[in-house]
C-alpha positions in Angstrom: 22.6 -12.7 -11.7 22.4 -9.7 -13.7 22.1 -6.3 -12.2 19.0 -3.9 -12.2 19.3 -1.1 -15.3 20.7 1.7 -13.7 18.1 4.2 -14.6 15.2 2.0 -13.2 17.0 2.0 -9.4 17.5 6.1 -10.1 13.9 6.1 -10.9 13.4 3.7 -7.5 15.4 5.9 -5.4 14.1 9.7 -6.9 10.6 7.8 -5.5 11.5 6.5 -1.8 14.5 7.2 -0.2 16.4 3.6 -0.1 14.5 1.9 -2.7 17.1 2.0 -5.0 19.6 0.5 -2.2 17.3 -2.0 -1.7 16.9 -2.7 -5.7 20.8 -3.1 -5.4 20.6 -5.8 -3.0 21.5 -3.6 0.2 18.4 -3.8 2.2 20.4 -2.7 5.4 22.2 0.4 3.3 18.9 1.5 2.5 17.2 1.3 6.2 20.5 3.2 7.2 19.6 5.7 4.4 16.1 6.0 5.6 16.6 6.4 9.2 19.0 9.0 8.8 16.0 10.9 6.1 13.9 10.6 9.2 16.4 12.0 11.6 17.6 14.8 10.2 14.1 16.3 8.2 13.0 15.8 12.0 15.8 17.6 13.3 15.6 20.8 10.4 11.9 20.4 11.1 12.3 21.5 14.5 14.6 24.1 14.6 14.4 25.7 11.4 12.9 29.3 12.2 9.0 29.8 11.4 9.5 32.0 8.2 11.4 28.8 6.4 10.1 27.2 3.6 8.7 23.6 3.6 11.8 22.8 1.6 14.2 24.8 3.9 12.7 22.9 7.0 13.2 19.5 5.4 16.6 20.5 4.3 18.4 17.4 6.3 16.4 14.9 5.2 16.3 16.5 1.4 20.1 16.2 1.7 20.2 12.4 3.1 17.5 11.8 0.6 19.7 13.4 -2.7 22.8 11.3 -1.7 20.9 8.6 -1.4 19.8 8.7 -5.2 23.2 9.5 -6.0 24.7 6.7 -4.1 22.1 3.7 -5.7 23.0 4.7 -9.1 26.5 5.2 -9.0 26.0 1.3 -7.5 24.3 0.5 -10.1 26.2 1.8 -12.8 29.6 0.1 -10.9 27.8 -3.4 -10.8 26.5 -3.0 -14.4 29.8 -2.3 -15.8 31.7 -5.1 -13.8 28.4 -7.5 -14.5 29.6 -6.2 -18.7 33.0 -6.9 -18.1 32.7 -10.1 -17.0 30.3 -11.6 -19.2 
């Protein structure tokens, strides 16, 4: 089955954190991905001092979120190039 172009699952993934695991065919990848966006925008949330920025007190999640994009395209890019190879 061929792969999902890699720049549709980074546009996927720039628009919900583990879409783009999820158009790679890693459903469970992606919940981990989400759970963890959840868990630690909750967690800089909380204790980020009142003077932070919206961004500063979403940092974690932000973080999760930004290695999450990076993670589903590099994917994509490695299945592409095998699914290339093999054709």
């Amino acid at each position: 089955m061929k792969p999902i172009h890699p720049n549709l699952v980074l546009i996927l993934a720039i628009l919900l954190p583990g879409m783009g695991q999820v158009a790679n065919r890693q459903p469970v990848r992606g919940l981990i991905f989400v759970f963890f966006v959840i868990l630690l925008g909750g967690f800089t949330l909380k204790t980020a001092a009142p003077e932070v920025s919206v961004v500063g007190k979403f940092a974690g999640g932000i973080f999760v979120w930004a290695m999450a994009v990076f993670d589903a395209y590099k994917t994509a890019r490695i299945r592409t190039s095998v699914w290339t190879l093999r054709k």
